[in-house]
C-alpha positions as CSV (number, residue, x, y, z in Angstrom):
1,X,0.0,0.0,0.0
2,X,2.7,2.4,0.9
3,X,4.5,1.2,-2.7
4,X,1.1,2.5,-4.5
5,X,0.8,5.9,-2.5
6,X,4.5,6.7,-3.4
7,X,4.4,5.7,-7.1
8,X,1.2,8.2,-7.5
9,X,3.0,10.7,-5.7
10,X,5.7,10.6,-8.0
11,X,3.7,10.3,-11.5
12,X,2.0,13.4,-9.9
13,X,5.2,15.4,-9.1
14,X,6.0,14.4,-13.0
15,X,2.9,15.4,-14.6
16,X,3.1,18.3,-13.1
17,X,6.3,19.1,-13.7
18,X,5.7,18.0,-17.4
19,X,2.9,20.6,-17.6
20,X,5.3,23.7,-16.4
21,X,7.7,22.5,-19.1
22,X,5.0,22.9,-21.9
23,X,3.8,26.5,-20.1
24,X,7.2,27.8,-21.4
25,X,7.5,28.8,-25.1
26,X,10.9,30.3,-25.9
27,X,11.5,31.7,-29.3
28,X,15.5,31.6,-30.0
29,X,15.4,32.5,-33.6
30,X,16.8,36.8,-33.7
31,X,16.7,39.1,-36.6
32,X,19.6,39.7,-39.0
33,X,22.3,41.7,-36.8
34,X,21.6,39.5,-33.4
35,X,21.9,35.8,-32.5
36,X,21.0,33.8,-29.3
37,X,22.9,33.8,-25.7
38,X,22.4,31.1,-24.4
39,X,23.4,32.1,-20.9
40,X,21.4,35.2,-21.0
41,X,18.8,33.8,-22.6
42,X,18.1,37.0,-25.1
43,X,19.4,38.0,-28.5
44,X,22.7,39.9,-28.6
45,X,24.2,42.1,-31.0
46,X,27.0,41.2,-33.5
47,X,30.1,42.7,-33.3
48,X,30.6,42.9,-37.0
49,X,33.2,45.2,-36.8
50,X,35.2,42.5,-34.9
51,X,34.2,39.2,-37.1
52,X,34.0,41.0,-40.7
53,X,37.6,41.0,-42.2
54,X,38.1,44.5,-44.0
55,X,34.3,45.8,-43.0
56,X,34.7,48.9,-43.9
57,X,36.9,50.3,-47.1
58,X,39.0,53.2,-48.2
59,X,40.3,54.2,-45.0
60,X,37.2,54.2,-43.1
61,X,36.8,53.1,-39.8
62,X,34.4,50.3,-38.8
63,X,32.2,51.5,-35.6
64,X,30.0,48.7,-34.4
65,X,25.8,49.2,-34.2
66,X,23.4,47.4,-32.8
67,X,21.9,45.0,-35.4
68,X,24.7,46.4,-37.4
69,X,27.7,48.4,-38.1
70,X,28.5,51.9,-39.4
71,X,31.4,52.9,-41.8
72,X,32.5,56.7,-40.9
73,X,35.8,58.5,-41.7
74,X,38.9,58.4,-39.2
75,X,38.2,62.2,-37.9
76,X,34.6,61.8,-37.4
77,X,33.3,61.9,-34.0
78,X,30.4,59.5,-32.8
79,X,28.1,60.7,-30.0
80,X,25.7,58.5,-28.5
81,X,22.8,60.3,-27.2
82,X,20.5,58.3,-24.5
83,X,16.8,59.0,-25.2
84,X,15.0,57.8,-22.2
85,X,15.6,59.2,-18.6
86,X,18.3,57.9,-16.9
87,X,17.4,55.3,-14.2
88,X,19.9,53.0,-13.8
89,X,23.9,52.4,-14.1
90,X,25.0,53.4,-18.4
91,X,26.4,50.9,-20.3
92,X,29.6,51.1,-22.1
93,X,28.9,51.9,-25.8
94,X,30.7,49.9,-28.3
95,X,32.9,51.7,-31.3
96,X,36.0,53.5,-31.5
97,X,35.9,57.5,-29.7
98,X,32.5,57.1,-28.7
99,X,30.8,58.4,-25.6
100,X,27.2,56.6,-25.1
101,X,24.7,56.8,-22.6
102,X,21.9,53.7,-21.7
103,X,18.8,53.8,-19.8
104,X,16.7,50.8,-18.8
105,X,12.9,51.2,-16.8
106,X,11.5,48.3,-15.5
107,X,8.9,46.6,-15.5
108,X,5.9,46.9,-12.8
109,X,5.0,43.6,-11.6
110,X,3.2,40.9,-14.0
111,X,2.2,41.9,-17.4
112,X,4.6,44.9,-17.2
113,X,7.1,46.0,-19.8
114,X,11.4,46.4,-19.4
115,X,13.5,47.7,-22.5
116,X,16.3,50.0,-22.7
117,X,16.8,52.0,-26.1
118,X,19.6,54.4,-27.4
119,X,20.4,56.3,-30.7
120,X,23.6,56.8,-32.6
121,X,24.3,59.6,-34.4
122,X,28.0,60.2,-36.5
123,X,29.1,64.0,-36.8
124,X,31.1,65.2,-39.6
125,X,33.7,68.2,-38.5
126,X,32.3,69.7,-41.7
127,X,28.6,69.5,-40.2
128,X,25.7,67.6,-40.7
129,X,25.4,63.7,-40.0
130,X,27.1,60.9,-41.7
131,X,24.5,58.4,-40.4
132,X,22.2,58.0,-37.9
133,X,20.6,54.7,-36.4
134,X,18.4,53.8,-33.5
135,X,17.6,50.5,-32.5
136,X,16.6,48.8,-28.5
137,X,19.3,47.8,-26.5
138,X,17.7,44.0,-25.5
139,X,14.5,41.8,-26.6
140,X,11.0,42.9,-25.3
141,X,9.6,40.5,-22.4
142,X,6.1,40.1,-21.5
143,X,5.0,38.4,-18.7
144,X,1.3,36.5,-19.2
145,X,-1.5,35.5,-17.1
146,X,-0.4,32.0,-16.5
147,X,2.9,32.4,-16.4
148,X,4.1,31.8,-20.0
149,X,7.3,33.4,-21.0
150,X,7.1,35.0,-24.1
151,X,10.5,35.7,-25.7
152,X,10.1,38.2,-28.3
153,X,12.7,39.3,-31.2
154,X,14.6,42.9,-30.8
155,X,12.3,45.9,-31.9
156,X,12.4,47.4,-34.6
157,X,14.7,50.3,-35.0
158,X,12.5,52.1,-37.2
159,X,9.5,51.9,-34.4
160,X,11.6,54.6,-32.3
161,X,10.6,58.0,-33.5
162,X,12.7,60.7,-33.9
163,X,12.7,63.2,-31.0
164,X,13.6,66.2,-33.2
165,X,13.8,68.8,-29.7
166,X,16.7,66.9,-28.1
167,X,19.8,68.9,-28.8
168,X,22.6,66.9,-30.2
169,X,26.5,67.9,-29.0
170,X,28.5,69.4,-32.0
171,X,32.1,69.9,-31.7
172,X,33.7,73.3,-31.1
173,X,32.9,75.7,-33.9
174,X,30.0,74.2,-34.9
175,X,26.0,74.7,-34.0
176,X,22.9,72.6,-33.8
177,X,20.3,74.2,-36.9
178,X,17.0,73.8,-37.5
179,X,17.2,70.0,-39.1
180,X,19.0,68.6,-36.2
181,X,22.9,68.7,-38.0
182,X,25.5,70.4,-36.9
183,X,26.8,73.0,-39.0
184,X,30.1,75.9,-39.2
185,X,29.8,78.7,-37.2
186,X,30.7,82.2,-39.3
187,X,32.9,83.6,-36.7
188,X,33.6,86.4,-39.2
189,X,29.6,87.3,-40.3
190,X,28.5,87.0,-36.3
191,X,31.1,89.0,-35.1
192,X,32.7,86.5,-32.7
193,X,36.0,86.6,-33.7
194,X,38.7,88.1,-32.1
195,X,40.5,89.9,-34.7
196,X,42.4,92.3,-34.6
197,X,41.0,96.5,-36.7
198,X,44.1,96.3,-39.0
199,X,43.5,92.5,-40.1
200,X,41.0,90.3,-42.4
201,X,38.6,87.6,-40.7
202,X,38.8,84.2,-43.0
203,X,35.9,81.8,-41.9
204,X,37.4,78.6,-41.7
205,X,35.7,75.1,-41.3
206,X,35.0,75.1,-37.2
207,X,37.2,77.9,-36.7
208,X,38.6,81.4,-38.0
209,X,42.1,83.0,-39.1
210,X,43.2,86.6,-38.8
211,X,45.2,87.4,-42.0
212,X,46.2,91.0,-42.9
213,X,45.1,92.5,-46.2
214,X,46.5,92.1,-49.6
215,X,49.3,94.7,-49.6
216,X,50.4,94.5,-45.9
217,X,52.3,91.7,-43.9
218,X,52.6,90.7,-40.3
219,X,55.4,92.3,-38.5
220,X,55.2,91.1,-34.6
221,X,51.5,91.6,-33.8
222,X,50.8,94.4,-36.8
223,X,50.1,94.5,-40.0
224,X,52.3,96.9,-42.2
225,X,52.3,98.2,-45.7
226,X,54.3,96.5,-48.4
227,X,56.3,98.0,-50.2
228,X,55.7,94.8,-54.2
229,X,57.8,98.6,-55.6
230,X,60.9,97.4,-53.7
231,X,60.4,93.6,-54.4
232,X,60.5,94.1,-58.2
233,X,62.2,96.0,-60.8
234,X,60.1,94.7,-63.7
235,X,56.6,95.9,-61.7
236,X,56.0,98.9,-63.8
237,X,57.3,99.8,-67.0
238,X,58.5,103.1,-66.0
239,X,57.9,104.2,-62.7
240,X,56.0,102.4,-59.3
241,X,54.6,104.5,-57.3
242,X,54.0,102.5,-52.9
243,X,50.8,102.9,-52.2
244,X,48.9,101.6,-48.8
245,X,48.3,98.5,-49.6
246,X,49.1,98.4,-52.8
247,X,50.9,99.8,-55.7
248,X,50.5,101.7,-58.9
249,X,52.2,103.0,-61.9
250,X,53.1,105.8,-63.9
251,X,54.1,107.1,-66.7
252,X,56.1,110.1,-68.1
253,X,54.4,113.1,-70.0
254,X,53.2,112.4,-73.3
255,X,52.3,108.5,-71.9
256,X,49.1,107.0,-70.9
257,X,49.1,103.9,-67.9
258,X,47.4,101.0,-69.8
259,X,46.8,97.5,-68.5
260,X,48.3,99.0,-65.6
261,X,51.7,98.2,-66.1
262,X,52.5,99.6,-69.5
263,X,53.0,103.0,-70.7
264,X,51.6,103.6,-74.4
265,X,52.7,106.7,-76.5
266,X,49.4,109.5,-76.9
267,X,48.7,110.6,-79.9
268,X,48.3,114.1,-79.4
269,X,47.9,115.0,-83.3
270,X,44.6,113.0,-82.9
271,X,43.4,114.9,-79.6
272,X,44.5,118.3,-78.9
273,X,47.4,119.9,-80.3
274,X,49.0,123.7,-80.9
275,X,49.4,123.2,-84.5
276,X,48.3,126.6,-86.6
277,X,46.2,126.2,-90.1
278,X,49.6,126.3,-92.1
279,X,51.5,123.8,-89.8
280,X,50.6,119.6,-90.1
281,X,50.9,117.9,-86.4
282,X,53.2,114.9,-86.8
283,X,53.1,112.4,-83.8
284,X,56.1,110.8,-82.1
285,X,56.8,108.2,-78.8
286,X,56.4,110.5,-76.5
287,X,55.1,113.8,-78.1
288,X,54.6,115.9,-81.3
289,X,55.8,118.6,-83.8
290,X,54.1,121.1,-86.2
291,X,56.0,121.0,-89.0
292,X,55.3,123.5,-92.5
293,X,52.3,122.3,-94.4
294,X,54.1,123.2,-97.2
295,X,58.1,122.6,-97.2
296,X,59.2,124.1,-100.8
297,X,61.9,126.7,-100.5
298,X,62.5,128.5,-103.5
299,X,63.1,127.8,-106.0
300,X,61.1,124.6,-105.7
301,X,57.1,124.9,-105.9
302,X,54.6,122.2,-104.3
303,X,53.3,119.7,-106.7
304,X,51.2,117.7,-104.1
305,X,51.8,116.5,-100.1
306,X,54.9,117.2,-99.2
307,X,56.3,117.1,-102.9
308,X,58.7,120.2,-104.3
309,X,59.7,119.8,-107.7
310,X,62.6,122.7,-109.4
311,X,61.0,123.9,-112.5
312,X,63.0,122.4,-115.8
313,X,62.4,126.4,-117.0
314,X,64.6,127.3,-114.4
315,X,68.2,127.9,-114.9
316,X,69.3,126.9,-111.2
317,X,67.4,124.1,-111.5
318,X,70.2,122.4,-113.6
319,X,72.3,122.0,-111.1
320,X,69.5,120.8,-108.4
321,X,67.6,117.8,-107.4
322,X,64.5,117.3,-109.7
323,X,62.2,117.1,-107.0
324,X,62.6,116.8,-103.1
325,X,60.1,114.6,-101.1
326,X,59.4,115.5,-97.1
327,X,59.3,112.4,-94.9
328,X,59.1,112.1,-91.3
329,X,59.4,109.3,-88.7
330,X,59.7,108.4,-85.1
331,X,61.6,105.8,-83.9
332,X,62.1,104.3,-79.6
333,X,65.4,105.5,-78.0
334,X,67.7,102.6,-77.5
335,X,66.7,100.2,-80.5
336,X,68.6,97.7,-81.5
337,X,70.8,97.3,-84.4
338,X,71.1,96.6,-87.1
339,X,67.6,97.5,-87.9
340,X,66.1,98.1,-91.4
341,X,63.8,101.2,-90.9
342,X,62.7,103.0,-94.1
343,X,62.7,102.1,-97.7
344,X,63.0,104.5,-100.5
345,X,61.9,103.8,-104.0
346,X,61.8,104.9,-107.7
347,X,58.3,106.5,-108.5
348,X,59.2,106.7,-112.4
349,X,61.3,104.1,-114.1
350,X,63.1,105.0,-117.3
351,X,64.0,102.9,-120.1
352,X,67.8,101.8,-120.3
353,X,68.8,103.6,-117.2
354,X,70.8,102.9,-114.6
355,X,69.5,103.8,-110.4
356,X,72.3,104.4,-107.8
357,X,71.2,105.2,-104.1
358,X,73.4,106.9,-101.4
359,X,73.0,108.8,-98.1
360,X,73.7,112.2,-99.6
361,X,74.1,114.5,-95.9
362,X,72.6,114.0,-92.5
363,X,75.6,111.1,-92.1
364,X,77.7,112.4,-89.9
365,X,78.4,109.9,-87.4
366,X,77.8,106.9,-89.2
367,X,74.7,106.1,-87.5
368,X,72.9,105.0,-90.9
369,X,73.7,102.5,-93.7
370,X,71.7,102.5,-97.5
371,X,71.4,98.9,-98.9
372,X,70.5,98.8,-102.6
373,X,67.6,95.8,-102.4
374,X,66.9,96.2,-106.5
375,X,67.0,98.3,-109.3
376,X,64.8,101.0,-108.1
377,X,64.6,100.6,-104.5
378,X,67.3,100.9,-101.1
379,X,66.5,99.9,-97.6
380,X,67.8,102.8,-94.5
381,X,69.5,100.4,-92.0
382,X,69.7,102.0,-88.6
383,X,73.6,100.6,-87.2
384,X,74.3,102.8,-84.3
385,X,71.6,102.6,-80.6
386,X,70.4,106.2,-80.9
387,X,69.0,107.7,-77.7
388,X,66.4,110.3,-77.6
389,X,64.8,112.5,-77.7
390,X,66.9,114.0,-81.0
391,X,66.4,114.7,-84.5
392,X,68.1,113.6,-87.3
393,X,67.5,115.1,-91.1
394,X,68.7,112.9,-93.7
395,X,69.0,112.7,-97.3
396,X,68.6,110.3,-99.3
397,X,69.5,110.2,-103.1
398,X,68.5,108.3,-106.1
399,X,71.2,109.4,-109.2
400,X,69.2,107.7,-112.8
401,X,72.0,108.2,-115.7
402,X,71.1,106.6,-119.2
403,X,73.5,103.9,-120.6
404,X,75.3,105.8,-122.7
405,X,75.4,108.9,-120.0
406,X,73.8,111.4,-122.1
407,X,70.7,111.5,-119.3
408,X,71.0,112.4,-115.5
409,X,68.9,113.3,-112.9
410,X,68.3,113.3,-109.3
411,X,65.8,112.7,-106.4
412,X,66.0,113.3,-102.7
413,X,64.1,111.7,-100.1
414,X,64.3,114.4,-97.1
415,X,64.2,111.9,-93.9
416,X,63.1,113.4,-90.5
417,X,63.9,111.1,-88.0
418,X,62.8,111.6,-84.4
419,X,64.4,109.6,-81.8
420,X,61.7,109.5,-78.9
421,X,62.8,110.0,-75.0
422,X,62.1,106.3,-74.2
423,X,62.4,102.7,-74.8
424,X,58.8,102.4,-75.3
């Protein structure tokens, strides 16, 4: 009798023990990021940072995430911001440089509810986020009525909203705007910079510089005038005047300042001038002359411009050039040499005759050279530098004989050469 009483208390012990076991559901299968602890009988996170060879590429750095991971540049900084109020002791947050904060409230009593959540937010230095993610810390647990254990996967992330009025921490130089990203601060618009009356604010990314102004460099805590005069001879074409700040250039009288630099010759025959009604204004580098309108001196009358022919009626004439023709010409001071500067040539061309050409006075020195380049035409060739300003009168000939020298006659080219004061 006692056998039977302690074999029913033992198939009762078991049945009921058999019904507890069959209470307890337990769901072990976690979503993609999170797999089963056995020991802690909840899902865990994956450290895929830690189990991923070469997670993250081109020199990013891996930073681990709950039901995840996050790729962010080296400089980037990673602030963890806790959502819920704090309750109980934080727990360390995982990834490089990172400061997190964790929450957890508990549950009250039977059918209550215990999770912890956080977000993750990755600042640029440039502003504005490179990601963001949410997601809850462990799984949701629910206690029932009869004591089944319901073990439920990790939430999902996307179920947290957004709380758009916490303020997020941005490093120094930067602010919080309106969308929740941090963003430069203008030192130089806003006024907050500290520099100094006689310099420049440059906004910088999270910061500022103090530079002096174009023109002026820093001498111990000033900024002082340059003087870019001194620094170069080839600044200005003829003279640099310092200025504060800056330079400029001039030129001499009878010269206008163009493209800055350069000095170009005005043309004063073409704007105002001191010329009478009987005078022509002939321009030159660097000024102008009024020279006769007509240049005939007796006995030689004018045919046309600057043309004097000797009448053949005329006795005197015999012995005279045939005609004279009035040139003029300016040439820079200081050009080189040899240069080929004026060519003469035979208006009229007679029949089996013979054209010689030579520099007939205004020679002096040497200075010039005729070259015979054909029949009826020589090339002036300038062989001595000439500086300026001077002027030179030359006279150039052309003898025609016949070929049997019963014919001769002459022409003179009357060269006025004016040397101007400058190289330009």
């Amino acid at each position: 009798m006692m056998l039977k009483a302690l074999f029913l208390t033992m198939l009762t012990l078991a049945l009921v023990k058999s019904q507890d076991t069959e209470e307890t559901i337990t769901y072990t299968q976690c979503t993609d990021g999170y797999e089963w602890d056995p020991v802690r009988q909840q899902c865990k996170d994956i450290d895929e940072c830690d189990i991923v060879p070469d997670a993250c590429k081109g020199g990013m750095k891996c930073v681990n995430h709950y039901g995840g991971y996050l790729c962010l540049p080296k400089t980037a900084q990673i602030i963890v911001n806790n959502e819920q109020p704090q309750q109980e002791t934080p727990a360390a947050a995982e990834g490089v440089g990172a400061t997190a904060n964790a929450a957890a409230t508990s549950g009250a009593g039977a059918g209550g509810m215990a999770a912890s959540g956080m977000a993750a937010s990755a600042v640029m230095p440039g502003g504005g986020f490179v990601a963001s993610a949410a997601a809850v810390a462990g799984p949701e647990v629910q206690t029932g009525r009869n004591n089944f254990v319901i073990r439920r996967n990790p939430a999902d992330p996307q179920r947290i909203p957004a709380n758009p009025s916490h303020r997020i921490q941005c490093a120094t130089g930067y602010e919080q705007s309106e969308h929740n990203v941090c963003q430069d601060i203008d030192e130089c618009t806003a006024g907050t910079h500290n520099c100094r009356a006689d310099q420049v604010c440059i906004n910088l990314r999270g910061s500022f510089a103090c530079q002096c102004p174009p023109g002026y460099q820093k001498r111990g805590e000033q900024c002082v005038d340059i003087d870019e005069c001194r620094t170069s001879s080839y600044l200005c074409q003829y003279q640099c005047v310092n200025e504060p700040g800056k330079f400029s250039c001039m030129c001499p009288q009878g010269y206008q300042v163009v493209r800055s630099r350069t000095c170009q010759d005005i043309n004063e025959c073409e704007t105002t001038n001191e010329c009478r009604e009987d005078e022509m204004c002939w321009n030159y580098h660097g000024g102008f002359r009024c020279y006769p309108r007509n240049p005939c001196q007796d006995p030689y009358i004018l045919t046309s411009e600057n043309r004097c022919v000797c009448p053949v009626s005329s006795a005197v004439c015999r012995e005279l050039p045939q005609s004279i023709v009035y040139k003029y010409m300016s040439i820079r001071s200081d050009r080189s040499v040899p240069s080929d500067i004026f060519q003469i040539q035979a208006t009229t061309i007679y029949a089996n005759t013979i054209n010689t050409f030579r520099i007939k006075s205004g020679n002096e020195n040497g200075e010039f050279y005729l070259r015979q380049t054909s029949p009826v035409s020589a090339m002036l060739v300038l062989v001595k530098s000439l500086s300026g300003p001077r002027e030179y009168i030359v006279d150039l000939e052309m003898l025609t004989v016949n070929s049997i020298g019963t014919f001769r006659t002459s022409s003179v080219l009357r060269l006025t050469i004016i040397v101007g004061p400058f190289s330009f």
